[in-house]
N, CA and C atoms as a LAMMPS dump frame, in Angstrom:
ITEM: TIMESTEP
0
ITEM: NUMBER OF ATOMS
636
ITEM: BOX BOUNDS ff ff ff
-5.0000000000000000e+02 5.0000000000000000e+02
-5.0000000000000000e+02 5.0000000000000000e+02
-5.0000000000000000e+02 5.0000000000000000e+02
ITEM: ATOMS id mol type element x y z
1 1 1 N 168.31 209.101 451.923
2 1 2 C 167.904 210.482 452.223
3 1 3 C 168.16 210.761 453.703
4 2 1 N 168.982 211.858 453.903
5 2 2 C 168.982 212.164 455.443
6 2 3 C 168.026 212.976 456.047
7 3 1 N 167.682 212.765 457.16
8 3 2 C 166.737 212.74 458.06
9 3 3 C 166.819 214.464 458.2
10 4 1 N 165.737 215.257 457.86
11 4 2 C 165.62 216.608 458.559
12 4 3 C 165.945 216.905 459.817
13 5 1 N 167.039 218.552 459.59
14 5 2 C 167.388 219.189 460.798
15 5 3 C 166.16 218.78 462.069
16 6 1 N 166.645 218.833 463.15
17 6 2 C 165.768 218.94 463.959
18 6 3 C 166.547 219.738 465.069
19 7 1 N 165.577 221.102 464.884
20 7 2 C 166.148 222.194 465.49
21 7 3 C 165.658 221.902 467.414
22 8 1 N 165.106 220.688 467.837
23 8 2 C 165.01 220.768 469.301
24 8 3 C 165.997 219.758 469.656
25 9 1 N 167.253 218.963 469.102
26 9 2 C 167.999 218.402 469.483
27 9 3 C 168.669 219.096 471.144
28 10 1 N 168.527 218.511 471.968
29 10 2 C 169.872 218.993 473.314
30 10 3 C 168.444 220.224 473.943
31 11 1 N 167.212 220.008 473.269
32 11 2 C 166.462 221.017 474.166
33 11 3 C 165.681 220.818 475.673
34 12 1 N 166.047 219.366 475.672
35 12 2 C 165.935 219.034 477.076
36 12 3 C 165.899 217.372 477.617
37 13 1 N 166.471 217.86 478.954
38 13 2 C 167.691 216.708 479.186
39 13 3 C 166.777 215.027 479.614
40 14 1 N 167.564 213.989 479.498
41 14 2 C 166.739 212.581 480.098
42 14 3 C 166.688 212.885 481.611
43 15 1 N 165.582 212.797 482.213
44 15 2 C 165.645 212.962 483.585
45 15 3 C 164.929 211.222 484.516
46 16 1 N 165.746 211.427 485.091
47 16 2 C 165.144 209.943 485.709
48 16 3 C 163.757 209.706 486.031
49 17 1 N 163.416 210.481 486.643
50 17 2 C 162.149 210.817 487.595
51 17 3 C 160.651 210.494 486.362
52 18 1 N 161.421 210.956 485.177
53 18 2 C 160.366 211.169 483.837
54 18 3 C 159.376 209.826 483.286
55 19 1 N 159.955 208.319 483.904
56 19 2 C 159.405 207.28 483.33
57 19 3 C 157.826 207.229 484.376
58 20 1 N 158.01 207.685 485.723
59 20 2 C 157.116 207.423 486.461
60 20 3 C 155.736 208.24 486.287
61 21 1 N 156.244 209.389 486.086
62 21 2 C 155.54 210.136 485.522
63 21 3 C 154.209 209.855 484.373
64 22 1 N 155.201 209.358 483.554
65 22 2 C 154.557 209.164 482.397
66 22 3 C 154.033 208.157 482.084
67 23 1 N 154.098 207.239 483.605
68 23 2 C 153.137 206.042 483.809
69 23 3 C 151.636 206.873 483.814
70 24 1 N 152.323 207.254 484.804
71 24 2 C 150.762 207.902 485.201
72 24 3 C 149.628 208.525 483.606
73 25 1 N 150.602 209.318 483.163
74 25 2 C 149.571 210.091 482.263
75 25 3 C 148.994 208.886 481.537
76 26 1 N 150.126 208.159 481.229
77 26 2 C 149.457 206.881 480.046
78 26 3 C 148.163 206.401 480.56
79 27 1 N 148.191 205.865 481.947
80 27 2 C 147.246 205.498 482.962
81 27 3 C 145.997 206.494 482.61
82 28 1 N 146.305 207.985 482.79
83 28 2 C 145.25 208.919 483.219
84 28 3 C 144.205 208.807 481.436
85 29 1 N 145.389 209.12 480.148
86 29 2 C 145.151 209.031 478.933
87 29 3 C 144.173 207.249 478.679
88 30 1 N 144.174 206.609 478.977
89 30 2 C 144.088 205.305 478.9
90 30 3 C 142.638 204.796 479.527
91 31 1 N 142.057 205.716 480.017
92 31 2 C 140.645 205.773 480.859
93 31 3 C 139.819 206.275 479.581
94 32 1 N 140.322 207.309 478.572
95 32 2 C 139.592 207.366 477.594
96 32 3 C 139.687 206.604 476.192
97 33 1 N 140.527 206.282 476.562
98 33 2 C 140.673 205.039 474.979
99 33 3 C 141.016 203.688 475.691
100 34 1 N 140.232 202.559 475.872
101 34 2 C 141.026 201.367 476.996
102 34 3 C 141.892 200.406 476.07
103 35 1 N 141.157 200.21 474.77
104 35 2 C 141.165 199.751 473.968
105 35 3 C 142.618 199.651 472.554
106 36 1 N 143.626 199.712 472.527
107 36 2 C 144.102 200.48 471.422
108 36 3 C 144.911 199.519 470.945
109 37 1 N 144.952 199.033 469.372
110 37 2 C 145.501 198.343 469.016
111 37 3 C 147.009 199.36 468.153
112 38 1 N 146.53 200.425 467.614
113 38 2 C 147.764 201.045 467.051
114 38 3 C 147.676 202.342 467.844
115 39 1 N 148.887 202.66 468.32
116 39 2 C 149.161 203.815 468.915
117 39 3 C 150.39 204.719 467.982
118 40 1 N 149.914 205.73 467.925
119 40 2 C 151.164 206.604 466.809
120 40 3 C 151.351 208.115 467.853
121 41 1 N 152.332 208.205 467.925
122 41 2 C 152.929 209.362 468.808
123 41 3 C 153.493 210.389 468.05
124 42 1 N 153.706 211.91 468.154
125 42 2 C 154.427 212.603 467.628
126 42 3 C 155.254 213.417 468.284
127 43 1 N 156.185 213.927 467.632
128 43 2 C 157.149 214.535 468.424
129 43 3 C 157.848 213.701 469.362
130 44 1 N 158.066 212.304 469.708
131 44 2 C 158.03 211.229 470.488
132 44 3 C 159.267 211.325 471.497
133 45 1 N 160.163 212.437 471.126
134 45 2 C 161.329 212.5 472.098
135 45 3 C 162.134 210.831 472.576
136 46 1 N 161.984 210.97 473.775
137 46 2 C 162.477 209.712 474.379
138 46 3 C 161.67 208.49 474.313
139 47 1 N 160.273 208.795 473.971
140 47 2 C 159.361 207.959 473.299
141 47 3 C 158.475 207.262 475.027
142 48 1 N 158.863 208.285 475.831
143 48 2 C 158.061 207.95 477.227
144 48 3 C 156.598 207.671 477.336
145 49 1 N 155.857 208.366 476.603
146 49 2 C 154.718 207.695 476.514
147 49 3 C 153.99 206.631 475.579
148 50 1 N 155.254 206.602 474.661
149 50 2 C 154.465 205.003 473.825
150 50 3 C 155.182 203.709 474.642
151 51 1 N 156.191 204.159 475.531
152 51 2 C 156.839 202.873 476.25
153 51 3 C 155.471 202.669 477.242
154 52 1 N 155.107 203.733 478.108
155 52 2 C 154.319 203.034 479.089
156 52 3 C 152.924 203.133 478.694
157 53 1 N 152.205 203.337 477.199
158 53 2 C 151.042 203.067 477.427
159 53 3 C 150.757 201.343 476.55
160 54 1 N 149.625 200.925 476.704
161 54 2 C 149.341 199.485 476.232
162 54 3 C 148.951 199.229 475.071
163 55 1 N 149.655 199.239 473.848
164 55 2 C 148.822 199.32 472.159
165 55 3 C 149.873 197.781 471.909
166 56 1 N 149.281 197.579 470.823
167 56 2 C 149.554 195.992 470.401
168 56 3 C 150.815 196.4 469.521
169 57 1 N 150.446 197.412 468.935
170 57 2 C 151.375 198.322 467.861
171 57 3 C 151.416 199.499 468.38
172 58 1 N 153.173 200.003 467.882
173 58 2 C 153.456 201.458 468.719
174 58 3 C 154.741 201.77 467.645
175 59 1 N 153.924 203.104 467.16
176 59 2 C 154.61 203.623 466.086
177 59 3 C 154.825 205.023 466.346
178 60 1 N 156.062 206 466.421
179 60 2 C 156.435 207.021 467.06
180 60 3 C 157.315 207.687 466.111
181 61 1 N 157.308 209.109 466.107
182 61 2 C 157.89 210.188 465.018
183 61 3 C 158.645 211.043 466.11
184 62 1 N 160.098 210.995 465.21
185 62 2 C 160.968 212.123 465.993
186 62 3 C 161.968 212.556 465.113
187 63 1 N 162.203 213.509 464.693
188 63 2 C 163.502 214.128 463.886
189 63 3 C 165.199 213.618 464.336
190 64 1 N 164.962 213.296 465.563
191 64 2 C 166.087 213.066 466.592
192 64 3 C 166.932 211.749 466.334
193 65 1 N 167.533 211.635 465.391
194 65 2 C 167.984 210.283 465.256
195 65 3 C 168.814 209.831 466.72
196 66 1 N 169.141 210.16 467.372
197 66 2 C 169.572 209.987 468.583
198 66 3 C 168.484 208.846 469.435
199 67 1 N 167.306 209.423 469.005
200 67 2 C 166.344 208.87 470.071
201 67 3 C 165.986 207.362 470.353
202 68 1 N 166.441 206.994 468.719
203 68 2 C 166.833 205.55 468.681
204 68 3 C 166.978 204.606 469.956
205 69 1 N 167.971 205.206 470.455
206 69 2 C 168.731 204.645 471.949
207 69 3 C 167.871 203.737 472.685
208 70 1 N 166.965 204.55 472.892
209 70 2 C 165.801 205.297 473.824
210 70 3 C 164.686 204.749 473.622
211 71 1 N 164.042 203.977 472.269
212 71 2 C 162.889 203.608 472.273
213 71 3 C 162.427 202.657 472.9
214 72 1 N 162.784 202.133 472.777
215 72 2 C 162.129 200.286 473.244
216 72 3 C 162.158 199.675 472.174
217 73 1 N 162.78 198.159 472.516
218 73 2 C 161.677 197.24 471.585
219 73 3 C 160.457 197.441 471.041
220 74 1 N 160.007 197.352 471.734
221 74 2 C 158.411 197.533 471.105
222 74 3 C 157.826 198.952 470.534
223 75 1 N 158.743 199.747 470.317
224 75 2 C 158.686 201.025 469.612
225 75 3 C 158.858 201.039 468.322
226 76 1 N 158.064 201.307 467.346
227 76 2 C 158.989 201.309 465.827
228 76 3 C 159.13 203.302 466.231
229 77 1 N 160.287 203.54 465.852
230 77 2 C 160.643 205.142 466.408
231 77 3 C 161.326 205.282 464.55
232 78 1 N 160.61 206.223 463.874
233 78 2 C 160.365 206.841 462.64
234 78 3 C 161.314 208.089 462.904
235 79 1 N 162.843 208.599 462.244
236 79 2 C 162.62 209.574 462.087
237 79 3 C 162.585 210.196 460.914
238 80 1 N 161.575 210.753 460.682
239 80 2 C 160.663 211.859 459.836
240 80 3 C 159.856 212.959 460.508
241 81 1 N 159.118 213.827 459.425
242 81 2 C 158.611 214.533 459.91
243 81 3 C 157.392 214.145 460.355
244 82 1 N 156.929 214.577 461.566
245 82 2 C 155.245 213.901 461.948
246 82 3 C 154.528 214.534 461.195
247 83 1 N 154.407 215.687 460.744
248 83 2 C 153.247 216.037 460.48
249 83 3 C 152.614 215.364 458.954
250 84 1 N 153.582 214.962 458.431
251 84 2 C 153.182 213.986 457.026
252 84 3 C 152.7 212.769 457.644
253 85 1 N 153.108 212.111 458.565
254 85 2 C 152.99 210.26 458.771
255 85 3 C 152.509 209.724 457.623
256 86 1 N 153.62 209.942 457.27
257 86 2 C 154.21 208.983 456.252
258 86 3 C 154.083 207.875 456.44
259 87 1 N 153.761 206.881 455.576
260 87 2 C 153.607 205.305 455.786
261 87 3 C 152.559 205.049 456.439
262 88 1 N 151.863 205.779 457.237
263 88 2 C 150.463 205.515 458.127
264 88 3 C 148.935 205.787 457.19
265 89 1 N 148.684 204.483 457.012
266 89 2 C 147.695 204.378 456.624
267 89 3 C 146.565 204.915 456.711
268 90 1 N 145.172 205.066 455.799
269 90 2 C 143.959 206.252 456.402
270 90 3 C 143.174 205.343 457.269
271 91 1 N 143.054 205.466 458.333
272 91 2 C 141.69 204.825 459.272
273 91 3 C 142.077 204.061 459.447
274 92 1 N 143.621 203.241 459.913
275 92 2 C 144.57 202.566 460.463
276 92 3 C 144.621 202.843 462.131
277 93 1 N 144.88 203.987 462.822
278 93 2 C 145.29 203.897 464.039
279 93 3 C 144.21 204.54 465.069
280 94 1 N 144.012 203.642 466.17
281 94 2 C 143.216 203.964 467.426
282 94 3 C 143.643 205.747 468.196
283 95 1 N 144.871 205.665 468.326
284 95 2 C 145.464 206.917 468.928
285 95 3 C 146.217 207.635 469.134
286 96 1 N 146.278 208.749 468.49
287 96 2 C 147.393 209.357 468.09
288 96 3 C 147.674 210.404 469.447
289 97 1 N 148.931 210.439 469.784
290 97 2 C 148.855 211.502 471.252
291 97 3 C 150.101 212.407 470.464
292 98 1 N 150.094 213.336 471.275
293 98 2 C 151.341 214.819 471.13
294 98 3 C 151.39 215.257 472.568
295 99 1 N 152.405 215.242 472.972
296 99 2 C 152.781 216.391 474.008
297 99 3 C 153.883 216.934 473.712
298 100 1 N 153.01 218.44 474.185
299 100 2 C 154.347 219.533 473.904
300 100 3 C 154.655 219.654 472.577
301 101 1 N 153.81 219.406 471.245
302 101 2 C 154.458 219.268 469.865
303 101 3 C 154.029 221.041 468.959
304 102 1 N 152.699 220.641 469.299
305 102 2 C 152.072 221.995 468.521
306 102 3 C 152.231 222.92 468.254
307 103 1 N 152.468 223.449 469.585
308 103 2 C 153.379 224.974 469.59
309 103 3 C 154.735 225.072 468.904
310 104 1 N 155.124 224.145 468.6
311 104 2 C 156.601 224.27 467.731
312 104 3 C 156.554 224.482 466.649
313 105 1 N 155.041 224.174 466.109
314 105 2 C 154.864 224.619 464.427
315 105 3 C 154.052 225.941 464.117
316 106 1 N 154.383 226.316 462.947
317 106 2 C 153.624 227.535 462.445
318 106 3 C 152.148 226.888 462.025
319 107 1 N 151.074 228.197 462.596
320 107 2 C 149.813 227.715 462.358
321 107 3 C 149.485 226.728 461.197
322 108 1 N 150.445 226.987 459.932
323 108 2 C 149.957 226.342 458.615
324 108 3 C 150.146 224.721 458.825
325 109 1 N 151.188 224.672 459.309
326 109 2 C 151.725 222.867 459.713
327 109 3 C 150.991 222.405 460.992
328 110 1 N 150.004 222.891 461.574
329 110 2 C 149.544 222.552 462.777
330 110 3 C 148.158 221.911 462.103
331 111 1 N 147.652 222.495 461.618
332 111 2 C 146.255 222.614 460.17
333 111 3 C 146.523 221.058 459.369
334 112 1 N 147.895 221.318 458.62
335 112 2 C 148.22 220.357 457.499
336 112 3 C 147.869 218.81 458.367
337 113 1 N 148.738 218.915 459.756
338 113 2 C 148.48 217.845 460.775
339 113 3 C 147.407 217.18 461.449
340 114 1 N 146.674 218.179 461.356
341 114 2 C 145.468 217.455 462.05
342 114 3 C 144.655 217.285 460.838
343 115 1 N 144.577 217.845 459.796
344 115 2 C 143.614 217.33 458.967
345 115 3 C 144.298 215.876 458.652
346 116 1 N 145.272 215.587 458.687
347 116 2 C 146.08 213.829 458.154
348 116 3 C 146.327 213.506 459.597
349 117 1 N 145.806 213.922 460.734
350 117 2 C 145.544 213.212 461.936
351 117 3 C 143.791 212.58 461.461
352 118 1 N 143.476 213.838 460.965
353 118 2 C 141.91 213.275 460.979
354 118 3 C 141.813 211.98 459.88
355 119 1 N 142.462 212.338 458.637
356 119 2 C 142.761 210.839 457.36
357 119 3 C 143.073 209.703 458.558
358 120 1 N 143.924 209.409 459.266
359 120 2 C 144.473 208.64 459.784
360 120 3 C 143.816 207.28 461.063
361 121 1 N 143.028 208.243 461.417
362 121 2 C 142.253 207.489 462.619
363 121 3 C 141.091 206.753 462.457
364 122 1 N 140.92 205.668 463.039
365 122 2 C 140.136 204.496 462.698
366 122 3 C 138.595 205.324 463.553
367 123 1 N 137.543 204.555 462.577
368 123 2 C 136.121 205.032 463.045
369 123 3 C 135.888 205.287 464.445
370 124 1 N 136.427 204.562 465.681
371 124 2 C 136.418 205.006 466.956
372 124 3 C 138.227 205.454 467.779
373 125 1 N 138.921 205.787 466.437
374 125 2 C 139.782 206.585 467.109
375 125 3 C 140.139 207.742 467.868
376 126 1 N 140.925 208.268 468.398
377 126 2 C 140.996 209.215 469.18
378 126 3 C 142.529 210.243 469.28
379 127 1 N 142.461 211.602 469.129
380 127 2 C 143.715 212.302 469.249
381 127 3 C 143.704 212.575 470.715
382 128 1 N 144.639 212.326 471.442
383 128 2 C 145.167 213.138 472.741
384 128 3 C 145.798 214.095 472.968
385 129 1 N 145.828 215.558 473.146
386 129 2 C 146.954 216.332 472.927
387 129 3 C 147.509 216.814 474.569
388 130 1 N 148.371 217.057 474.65
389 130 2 C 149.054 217.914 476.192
390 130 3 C 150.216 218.361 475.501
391 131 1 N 149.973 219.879 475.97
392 131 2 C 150.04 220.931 475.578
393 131 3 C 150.366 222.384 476.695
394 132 1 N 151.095 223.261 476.655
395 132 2 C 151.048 224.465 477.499
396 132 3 C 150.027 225.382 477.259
397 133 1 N 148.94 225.189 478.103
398 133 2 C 147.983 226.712 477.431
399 133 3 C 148.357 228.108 477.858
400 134 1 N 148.552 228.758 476.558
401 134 2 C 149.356 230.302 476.692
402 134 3 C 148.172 230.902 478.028
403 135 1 N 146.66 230.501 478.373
404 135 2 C 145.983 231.258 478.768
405 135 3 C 146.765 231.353 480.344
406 136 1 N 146.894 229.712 480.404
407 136 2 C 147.766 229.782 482.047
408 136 3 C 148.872 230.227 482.265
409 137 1 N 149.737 230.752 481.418
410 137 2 C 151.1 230.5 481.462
411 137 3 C 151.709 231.528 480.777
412 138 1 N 151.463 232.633 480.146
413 138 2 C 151.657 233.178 479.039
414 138 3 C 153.144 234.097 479.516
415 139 1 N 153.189 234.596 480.722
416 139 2 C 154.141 234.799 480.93
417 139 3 C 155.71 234.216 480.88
418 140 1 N 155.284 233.121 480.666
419 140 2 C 156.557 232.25 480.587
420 140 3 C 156.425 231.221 479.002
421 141 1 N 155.347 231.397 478.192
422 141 2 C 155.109 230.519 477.055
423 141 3 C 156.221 230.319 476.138
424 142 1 N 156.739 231.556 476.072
425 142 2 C 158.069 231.885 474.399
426 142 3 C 159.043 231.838 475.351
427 143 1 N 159.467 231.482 476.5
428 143 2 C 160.59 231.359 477.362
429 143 3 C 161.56 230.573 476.426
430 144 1 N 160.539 229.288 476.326
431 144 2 C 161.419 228.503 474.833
432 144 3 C 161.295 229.194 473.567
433 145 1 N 162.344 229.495 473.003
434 145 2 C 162.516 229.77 471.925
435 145 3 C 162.175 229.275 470.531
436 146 1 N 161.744 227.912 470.915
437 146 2 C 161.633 227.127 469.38
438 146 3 C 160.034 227.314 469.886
439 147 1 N 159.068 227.765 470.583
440 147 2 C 157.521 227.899 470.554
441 147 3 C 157.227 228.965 469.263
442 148 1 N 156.575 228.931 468.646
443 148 2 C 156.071 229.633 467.259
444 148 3 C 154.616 230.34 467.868
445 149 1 N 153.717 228.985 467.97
446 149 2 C 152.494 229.488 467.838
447 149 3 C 151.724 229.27 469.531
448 150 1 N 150.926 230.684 469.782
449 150 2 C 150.192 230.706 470.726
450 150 3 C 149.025 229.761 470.419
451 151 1 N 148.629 228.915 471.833
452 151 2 C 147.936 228.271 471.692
453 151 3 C 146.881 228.031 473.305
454 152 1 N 145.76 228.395 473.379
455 152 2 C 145.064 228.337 474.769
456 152 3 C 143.804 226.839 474.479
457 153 1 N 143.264 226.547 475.368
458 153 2 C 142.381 225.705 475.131
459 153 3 C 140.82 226.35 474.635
460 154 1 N 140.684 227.3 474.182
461 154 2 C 139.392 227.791 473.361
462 154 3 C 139.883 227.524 471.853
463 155 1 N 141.331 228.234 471.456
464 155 2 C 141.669 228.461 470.533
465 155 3 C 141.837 226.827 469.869
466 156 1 N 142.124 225.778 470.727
467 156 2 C 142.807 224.726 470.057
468 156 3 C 141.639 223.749 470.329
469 157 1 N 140.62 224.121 470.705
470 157 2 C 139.167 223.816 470.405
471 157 3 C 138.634 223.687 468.89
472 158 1 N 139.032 225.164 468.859
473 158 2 C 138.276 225.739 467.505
474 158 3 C 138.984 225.374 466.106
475 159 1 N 140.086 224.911 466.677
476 159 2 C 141.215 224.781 465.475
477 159 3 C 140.969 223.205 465.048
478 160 1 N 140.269 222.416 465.785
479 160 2 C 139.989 220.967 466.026
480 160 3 C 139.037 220.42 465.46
481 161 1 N 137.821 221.704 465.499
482 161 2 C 136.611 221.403 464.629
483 161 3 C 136.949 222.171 463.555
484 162 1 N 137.532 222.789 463.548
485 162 2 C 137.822 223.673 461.842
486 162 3 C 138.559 222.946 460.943
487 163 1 N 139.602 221.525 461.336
488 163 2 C 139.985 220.956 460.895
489 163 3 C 139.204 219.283 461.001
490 164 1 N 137.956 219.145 460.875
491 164 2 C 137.009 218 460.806
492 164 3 C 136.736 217.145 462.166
493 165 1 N 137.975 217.777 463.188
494 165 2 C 137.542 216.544 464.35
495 165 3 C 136.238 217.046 464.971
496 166 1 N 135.97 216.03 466.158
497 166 2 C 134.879 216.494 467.192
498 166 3 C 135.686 216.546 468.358
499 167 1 N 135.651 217.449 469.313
500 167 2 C 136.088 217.569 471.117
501 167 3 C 135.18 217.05 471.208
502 168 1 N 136.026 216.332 472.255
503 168 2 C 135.048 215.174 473.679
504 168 3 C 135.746 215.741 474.732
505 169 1 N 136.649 216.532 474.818
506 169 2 C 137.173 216.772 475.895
507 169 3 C 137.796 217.571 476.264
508 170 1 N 138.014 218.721 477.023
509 170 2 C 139.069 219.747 477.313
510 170 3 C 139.276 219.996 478.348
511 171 1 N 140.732 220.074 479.232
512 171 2 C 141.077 220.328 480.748
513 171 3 C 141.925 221.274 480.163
514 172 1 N 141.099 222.21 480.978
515 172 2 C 142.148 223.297 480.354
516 172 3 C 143.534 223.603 481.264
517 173 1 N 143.424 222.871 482.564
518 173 2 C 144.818 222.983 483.327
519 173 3 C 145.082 221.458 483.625
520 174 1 N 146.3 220.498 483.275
521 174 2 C 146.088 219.055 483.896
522 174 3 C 147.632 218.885 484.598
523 175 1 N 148.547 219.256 483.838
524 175 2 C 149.682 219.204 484.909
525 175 3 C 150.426 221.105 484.796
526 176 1 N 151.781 220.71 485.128
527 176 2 C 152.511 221.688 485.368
528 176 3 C 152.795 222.241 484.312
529 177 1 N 153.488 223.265 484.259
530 177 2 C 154.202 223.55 482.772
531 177 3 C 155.263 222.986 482.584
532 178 1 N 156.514 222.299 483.113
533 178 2 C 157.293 221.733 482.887
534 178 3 C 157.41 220.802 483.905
535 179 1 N 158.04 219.486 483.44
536 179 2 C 158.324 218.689 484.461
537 179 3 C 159.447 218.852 485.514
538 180 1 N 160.187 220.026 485.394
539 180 2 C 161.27 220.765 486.171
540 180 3 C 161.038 221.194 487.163
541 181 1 N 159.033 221.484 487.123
542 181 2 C 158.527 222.051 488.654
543 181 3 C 159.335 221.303 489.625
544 182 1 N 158.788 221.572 491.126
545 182 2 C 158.889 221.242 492.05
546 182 3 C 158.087 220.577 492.756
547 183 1 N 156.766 220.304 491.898
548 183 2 C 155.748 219.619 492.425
549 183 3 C 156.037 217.969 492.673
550 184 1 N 155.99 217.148 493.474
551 184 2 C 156.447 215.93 493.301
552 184 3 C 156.329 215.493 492.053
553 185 1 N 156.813 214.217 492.001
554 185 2 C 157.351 213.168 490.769
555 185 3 C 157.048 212.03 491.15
556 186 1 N 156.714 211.164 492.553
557 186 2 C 156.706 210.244 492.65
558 186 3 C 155.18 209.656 492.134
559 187 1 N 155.469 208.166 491.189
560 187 2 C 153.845 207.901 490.455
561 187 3 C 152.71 208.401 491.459
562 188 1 N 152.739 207.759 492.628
563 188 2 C 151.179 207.981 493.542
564 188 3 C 150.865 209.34 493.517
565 189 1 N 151.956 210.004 493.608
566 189 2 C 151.397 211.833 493.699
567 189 3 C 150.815 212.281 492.71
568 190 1 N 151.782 211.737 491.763
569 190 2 C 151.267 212.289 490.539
570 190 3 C 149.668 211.637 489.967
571 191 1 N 149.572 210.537 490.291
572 191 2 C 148.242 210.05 490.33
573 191 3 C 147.136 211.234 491.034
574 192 1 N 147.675 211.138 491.883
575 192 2 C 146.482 212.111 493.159
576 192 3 C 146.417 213.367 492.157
577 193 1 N 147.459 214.309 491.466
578 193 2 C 147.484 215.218 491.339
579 193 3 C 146.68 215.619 489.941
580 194 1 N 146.51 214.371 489.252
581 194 2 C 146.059 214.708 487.91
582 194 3 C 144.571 214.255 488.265
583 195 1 N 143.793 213.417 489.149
584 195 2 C 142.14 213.189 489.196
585 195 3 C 141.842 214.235 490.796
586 196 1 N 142.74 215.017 490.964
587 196 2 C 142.798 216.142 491.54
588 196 3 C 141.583 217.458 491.306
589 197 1 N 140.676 217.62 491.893
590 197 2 C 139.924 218.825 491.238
591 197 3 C 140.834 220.354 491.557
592 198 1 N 141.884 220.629 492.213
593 198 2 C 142.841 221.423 492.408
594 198 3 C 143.981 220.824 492.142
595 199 1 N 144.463 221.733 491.508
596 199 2 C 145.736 221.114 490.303
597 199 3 C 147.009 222.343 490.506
598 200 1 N 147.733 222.274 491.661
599 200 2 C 148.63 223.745 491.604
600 200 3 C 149.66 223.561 490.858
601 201 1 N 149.491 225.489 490.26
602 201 2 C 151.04 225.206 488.991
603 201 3 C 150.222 224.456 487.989
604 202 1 N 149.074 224.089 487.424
605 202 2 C 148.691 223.625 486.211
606 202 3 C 148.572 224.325 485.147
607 203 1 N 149.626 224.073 483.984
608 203 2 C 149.479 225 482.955
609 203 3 C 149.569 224.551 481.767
610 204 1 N 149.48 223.327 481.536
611 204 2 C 149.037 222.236 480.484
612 204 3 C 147.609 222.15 480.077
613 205 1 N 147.365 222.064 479.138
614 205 2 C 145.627 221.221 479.15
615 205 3 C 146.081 220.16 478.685
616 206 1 N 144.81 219.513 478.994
617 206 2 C 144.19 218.306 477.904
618 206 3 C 143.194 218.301 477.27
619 207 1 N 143.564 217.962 475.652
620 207 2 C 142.558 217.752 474.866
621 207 3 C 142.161 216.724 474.235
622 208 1 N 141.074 215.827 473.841
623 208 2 C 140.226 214.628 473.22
624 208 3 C 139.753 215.031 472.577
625 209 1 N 139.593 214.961 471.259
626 209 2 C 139.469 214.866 469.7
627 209 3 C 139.272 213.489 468.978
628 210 1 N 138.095 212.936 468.59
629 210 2 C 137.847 212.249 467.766
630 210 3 C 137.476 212.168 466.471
631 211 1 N 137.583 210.913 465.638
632 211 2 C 137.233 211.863 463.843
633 211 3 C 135.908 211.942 463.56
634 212 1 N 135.602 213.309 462.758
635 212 2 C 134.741 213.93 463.273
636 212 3 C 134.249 212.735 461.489
């Protein structure tokens, strides 16, 4: 069976600067779960944040057969659709993260997902999401074309407990809107910039979701 279109192929480029980065978040993400034996990613792109965070197991979803390249060893890189996770067992995995995924689906597949995010996660598991909140950013949100659904951090609150999880957590601004800013890149900055109580250009949140 061949692997579904995946209409964000070529939607944005490998940038060098991107591994350091995404030390950090793993780092920043990793203060709330220390623990993680299975890590499952979606939307996994280049698969930057299951390379640098620490799970025993690291299982990642991308339409992109390309991305292959790109994973790591220690990546099993799935392509299918995430929002089924397929093959992932119920109350199997510590932590499931998304960045940047949500908004690409229509409200109905965002729903279907987190309720089989919620099947999926072990009694002290945890969802991570980073995300563009339309509230910061809205002027520039549908800039991308493949964004579907508006999404702010009240709204994707409510969408979290309506679909069985519990919030533990919401920043409603944590980095930039794209990593294209101009804000540095180098890890230490980016360290400073995310346990930062002023965050300029922040138009991401973060959200923590556990099963409810």
């Amino acid at each position: 069976m061949s692997a579904p279109h995946n209409p964000y192929v070529g939607a944005y480029p490998e940038l060098p600067e991107r591994a350091g980065v995404w030390h950090e978040i793993a780092r920043y993400v990793q203060r709330d779960l220390p623990q993680v034996r299975t890590l499952v990613e979606l939307g996994a792109g280049y698969c930057d944040f299951s390379k640098a965070f620490p799970a025993q197991r690291k299982i990642a979803f991308d339409l992109n057969p390309e991305m292959k390249r790109f994973a790591g060893p220690d990546v099993d890189l799935r392509i299918d659709d995430a929002v089924e996770l397929s093959g992932i067992e119920a109350g199997s995995v510590d932590l499931v993260f998304a960045s940047n995924f949500l908004e690409h689906l229509p409200p109905d597949r965002i729903e279907a997902l987190l309720r089989r995010v919620n099947e999926v996660l072990s009694e002290r598991g945890r969802l991570a999401l980073l995300q563009p909140n339309h509230r910061l950013c809205a002027d520039h949100y549908f800039d991308d074309p493949t964004h579907c659904t508006a999404l702010d951090d009240a709204s994707m609150a409510e969408l979290l407990r309506g679909c069985g999880l519990r919030v533990v957590r919401v920043v409603p601004g944590l980095l930039p809107f794209s990593m294209k800013s101009r804000l540095p890149k180098w890890p230490l900055l980016v360290r400073l910039y995310l346990h930062s109580p002023v965050r300029p250009l922040a138009a991401q949140m973060y959200l923590l979701a556990e099963r409810g």
